[in-house]
C-alpha positions in Angstrom: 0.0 0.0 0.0 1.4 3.6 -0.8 -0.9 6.4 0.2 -3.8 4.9 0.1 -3.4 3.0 -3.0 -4.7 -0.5 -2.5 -4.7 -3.6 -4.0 -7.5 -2.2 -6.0 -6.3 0.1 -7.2 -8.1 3.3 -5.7 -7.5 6.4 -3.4 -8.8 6.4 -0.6 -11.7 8.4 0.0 -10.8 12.0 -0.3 -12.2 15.3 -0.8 -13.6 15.5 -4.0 -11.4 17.9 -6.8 -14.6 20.4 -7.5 -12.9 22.9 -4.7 -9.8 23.4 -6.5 -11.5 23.8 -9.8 -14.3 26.3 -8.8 -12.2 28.9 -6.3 -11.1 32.1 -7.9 -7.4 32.6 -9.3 -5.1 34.1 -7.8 -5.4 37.9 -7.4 -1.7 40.1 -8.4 -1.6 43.7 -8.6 1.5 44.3 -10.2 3.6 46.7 -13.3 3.2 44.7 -16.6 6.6 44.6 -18.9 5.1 43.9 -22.2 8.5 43.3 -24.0 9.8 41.6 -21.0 7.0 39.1 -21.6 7.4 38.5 -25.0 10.9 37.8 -24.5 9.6 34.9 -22.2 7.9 33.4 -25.4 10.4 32.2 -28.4 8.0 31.7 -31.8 9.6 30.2 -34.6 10.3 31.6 -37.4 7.3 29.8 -39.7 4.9 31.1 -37.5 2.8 34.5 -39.0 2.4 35.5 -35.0 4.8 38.3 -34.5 6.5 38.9 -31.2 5.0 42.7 -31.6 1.8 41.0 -31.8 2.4 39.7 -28.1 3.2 43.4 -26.5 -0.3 44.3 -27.3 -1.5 41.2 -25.2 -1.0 41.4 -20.9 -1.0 37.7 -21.4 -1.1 36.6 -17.8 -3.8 39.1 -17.4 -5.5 37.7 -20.4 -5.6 33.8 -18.8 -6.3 35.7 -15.5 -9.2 37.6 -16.7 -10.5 34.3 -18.7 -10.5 32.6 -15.2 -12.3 35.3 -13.2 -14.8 35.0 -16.2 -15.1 31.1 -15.6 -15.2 31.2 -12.2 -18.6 34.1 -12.5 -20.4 31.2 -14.6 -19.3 28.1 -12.9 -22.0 25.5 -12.5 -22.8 21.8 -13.3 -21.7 22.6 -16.8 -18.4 24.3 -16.6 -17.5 21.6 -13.7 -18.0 18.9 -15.9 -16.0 20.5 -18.7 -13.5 20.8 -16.6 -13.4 17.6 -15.5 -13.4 16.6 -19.5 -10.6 18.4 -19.7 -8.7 17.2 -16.5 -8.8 13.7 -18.0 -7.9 14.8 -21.4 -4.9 16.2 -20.0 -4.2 12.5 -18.3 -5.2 10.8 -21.3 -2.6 13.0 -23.5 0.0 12.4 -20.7 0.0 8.7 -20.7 0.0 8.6 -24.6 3.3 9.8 -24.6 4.7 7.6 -22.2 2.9 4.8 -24.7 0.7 4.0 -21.6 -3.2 4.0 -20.6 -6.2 3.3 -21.6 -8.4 5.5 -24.8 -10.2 8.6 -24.0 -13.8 7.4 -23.2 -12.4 4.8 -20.9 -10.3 7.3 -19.0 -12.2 9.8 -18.7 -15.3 7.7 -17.0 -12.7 6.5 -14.7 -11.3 10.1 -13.8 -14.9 11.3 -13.3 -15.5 8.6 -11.2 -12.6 9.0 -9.1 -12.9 13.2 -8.8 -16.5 12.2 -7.6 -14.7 9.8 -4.8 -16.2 6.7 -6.4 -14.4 3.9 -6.0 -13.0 2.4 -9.8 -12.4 -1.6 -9.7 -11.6 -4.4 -12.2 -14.5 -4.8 -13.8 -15.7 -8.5 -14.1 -16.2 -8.7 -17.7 -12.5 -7.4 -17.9 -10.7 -11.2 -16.9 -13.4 -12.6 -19.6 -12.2 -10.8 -22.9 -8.4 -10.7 -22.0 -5.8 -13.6 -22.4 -3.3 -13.9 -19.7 -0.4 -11.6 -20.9 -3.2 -8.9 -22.7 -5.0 -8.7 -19.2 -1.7 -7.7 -17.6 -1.4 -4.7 -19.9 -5.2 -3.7 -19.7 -4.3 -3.8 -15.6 -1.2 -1.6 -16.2 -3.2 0.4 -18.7 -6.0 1.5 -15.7 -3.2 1.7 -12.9 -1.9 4.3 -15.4 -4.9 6.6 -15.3 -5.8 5.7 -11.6 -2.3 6.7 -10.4 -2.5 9.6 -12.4 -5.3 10.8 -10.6 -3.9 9.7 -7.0 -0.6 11.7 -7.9 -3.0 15.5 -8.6 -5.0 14.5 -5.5 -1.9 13.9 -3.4 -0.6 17.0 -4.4 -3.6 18.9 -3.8 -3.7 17.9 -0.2 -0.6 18.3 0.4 0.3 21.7 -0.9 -3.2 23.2 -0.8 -2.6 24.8 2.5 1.3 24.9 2.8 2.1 25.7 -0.5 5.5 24.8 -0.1 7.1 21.5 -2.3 9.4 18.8 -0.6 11.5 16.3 -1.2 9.5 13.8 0.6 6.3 15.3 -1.7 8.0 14.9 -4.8 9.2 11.4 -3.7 5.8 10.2 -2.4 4.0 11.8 -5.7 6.2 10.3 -8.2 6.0 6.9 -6.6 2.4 7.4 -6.5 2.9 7.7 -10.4 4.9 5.2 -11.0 4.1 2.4 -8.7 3.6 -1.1 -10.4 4.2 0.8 -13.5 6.9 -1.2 -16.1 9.8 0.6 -15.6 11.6 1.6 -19.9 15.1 1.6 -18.1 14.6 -1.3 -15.8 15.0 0.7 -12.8 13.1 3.5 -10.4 13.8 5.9 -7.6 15.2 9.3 -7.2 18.8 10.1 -8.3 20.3 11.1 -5.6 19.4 8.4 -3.2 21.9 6.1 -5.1 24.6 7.1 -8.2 23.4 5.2 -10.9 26.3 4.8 -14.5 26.2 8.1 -16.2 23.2 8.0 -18.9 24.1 7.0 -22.3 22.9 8.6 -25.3 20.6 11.6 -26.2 20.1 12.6 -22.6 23.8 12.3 -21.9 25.2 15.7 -23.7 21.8 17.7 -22.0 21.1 16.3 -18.8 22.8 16.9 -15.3 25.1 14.5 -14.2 23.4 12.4 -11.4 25.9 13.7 -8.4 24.5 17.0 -9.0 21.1 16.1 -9.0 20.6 16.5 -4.7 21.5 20.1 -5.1 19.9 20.9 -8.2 16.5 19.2 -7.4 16.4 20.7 -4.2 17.3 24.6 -5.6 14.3 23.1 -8.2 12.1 22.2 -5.1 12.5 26.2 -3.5 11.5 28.1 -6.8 8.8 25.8 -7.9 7.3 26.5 -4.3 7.9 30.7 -4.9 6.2 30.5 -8.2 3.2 28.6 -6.7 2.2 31.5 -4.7 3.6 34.2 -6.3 4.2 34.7 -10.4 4.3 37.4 -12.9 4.3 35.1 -15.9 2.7 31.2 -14.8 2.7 29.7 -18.0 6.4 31.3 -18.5 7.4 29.8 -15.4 5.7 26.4 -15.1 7.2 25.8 -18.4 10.9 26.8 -17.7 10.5 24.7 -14.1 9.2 21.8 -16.3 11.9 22.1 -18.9 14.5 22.7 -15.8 13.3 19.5 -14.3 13.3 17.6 -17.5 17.3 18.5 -17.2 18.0 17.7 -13.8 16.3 14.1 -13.8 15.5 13.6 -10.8 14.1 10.3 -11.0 15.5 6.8 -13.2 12.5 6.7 -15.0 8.6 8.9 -15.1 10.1 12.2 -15.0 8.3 12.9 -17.9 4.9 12.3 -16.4 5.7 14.3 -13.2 7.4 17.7 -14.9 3.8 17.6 -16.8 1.6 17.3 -13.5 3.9 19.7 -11.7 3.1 22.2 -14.7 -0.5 22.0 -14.8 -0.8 21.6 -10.8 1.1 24.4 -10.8 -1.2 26.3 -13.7 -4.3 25.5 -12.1 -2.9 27.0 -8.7 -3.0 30.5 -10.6 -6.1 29.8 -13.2 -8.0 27.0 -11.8 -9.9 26.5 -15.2 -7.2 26.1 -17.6 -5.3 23.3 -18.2 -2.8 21.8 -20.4 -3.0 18.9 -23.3 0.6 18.1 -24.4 -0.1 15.8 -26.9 -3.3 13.9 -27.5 -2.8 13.1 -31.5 0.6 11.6 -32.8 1.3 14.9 -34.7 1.3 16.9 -31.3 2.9 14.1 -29.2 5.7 14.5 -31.9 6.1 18.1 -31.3 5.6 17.7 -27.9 8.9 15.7 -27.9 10.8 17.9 -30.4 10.2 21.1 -28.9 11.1 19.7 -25.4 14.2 18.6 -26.7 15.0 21.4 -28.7 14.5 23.6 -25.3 17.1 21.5 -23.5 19.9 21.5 -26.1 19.4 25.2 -26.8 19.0 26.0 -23.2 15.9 28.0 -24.3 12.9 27.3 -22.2 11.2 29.7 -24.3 10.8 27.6 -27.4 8.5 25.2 -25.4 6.7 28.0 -23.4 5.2 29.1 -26.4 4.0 25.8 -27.3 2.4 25.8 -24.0 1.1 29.2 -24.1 -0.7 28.2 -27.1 -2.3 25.3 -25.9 -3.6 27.1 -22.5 -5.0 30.1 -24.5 -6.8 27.1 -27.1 -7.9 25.7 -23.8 -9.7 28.7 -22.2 -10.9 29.2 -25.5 -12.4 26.0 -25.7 -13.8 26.7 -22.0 -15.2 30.6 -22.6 -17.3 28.5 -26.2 -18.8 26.5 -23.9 -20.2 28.7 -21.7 -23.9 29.4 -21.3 -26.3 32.7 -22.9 -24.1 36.1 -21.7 -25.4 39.2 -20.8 -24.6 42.2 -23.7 -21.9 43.4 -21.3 -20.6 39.8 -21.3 -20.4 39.5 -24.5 -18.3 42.0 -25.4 -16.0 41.2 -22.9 -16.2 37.4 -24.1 -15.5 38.8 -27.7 -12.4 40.6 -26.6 -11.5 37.7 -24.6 -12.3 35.1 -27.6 -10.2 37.0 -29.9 -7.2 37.8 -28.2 -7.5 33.7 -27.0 -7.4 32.7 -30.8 -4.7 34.8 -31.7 -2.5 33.7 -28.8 -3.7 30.1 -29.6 -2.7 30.1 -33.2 -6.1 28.8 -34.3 -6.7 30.3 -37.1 -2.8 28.9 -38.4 -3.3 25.7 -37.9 -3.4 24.8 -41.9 -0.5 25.0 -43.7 2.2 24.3 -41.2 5.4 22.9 -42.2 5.8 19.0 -41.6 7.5 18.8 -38.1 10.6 17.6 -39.8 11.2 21.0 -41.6 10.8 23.1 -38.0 13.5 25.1 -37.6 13.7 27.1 -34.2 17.3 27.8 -33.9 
């Protein structure tokens, strides 16, 4: 048992997630630098979005405003968006680790689970599967399960406190990864044993592993100042993710936790907007290229404004699904609506080079 996952697979009863998806964000009176925040944001050079076009744009305002906006409408609606969205984020985070189950599937279990339903094997489960395909349909919903316990454990944990740990990070990434097929043959954190130097791709980017105590721990103290306190949260939830991505703190899942500590941390400041990474093969592909094009440039701009674009499509796609406005609402929601799409890059989606003729150097 690991805090509070059973046998069965299942949290243990807990507060339901609604809270942390139905408070207000964060409120910040503060000077905006418009050029300072375009700097944050690195667009390639195919891309018709200018980074003029972003000084016109108080984009943390813009996702804050989206939220307050949210938040003034929320009801059985918007919470079950939300939720929709939550496990689309799980289901897209899984993908590209080549684990967990298809959309529908995870997303009844995530529902089930925000609602503190319990989520078993179900009988006709053992009946359809062979031996060795039954194992991977198991793995497949501890996947999804897990992924759930790991946001909860961090909700509870940091809800109050607000302040990240070893033992958190420890606890949350074994929550993750627990009964989960290891790719390298081997789990833990880094710097509770030296393990041979890594081989390969990650070897010319990544920390060596006797600097990874000190460097996760320097990690662990600015990840907790930027969850109560941030000029730029998508800026800075994607340069901790791509910093953590570096260190490697752990042998194996380090992917899956630097994208759970970004949107935990997004949520913290707009608690209707989270983040797909990658839920068609095309985007899990870019996903990967743009990660590792930020860690070999040393540029954690080129994947913030991958990011940014996906959180402005998704408050987009939350402000569309929103119920009859008032006429003052809707101008606001038309401002809001247009400045999303630009951000977002919606209207550029067709005629984008083939990933393998992106050039962001």
């Amino acid at each position: 048992m690991l805090l509070g996952l059973d046998h069965e697979l299942n949290p243990r009863p807990r507060r339901a997630l609604k809270p942390n998806f139905t408070r207000h964000p964060i409120e910040r009176a503060r000077q905006h630098d418009d050029h300072g925040l375009a700097r944050k944001y690195i667009i390639p050079s195919w891309y018709t979005l200018k980074p003029e076009d972003l000084w016109n744009i108080n984009i943390p305002q813009l996702l804050k405003e989206t939220s307050y906006t949210l938040a003034a409408h929320n009801d059985k609606k918007l919470q079950e968006a939300v939720e929709v969205q939550f496990a689309h984020f799980i289901y897209s985070s899984n993908m590209i680790e080549g684990d967990g189950l298809d959309i529908t599937e995870t997303t009844k279990i995530v529902r089930s689970l925000i609602a503190g339903s319990k989520v078993e094997l179900l009988p006709d489960l053992q009946s359809i599967h062979d031996t060795e395909s039954l194992n991977r349909a198991i793995v497949s919903r501890r996947a999804v399960i897990q992924h759930v316990g790991a946001f909860i454990y961090l909700k509870e944990q940091l809800f109050e406190c607000k302040s990240l740990s070893k033992r958190d990070l420890r606890v949350c990434h074994g929550i993750q990864t627990d009964n989960i097929p290891s790719s390298v043959g081997v789990k833990g954190y880094q710097g509770s044993k030296l393990l041979t130097r890594r081989t390969g791709e990650e070897e010319a980017y990544c920390d060596p592993p006797e600097k990874v105590p000190e460097n996760t721990r320097s990690w662990m103290a600015r990840y907790s100042t930027t969850l109560n306190d941030s000029d730029d949260p998508v800026a800075a939830a994607s340069e901790l993710k791509i910093e953590f991505l570096r260190i490697c703190p752990f042998f194996d899942g380090n992917g899956l936790m630097s994208r759970l500590l970004f949107n935990f941390l997004l949520m913290n400041h707009y608690p209707h907007i989270l983040v797909t990474f990658g839920e068609s093969r095309s985007e899990r592909s870019k996903y990967r290229h743009l990660v590792r094009e930020s860690i070999r440039s040393q540029a954690p701009g080129i994947f913030s404004f991958f990011a940014l674009q996906n959180a402005a499509g998704s408050a987009l796609q939350q402000l569309e699904g929103l119920g009859p406005a008032t006429q003052l609402e809707l101008s606001d929601m038309s401002r809001l609506k247009a400045d999303l799409s630009l951000v977002s890059g919606r209207n550029q989606e067709e005629g984008l080079p083939a990933l393998g003729d992106l050039s962001l150097n």
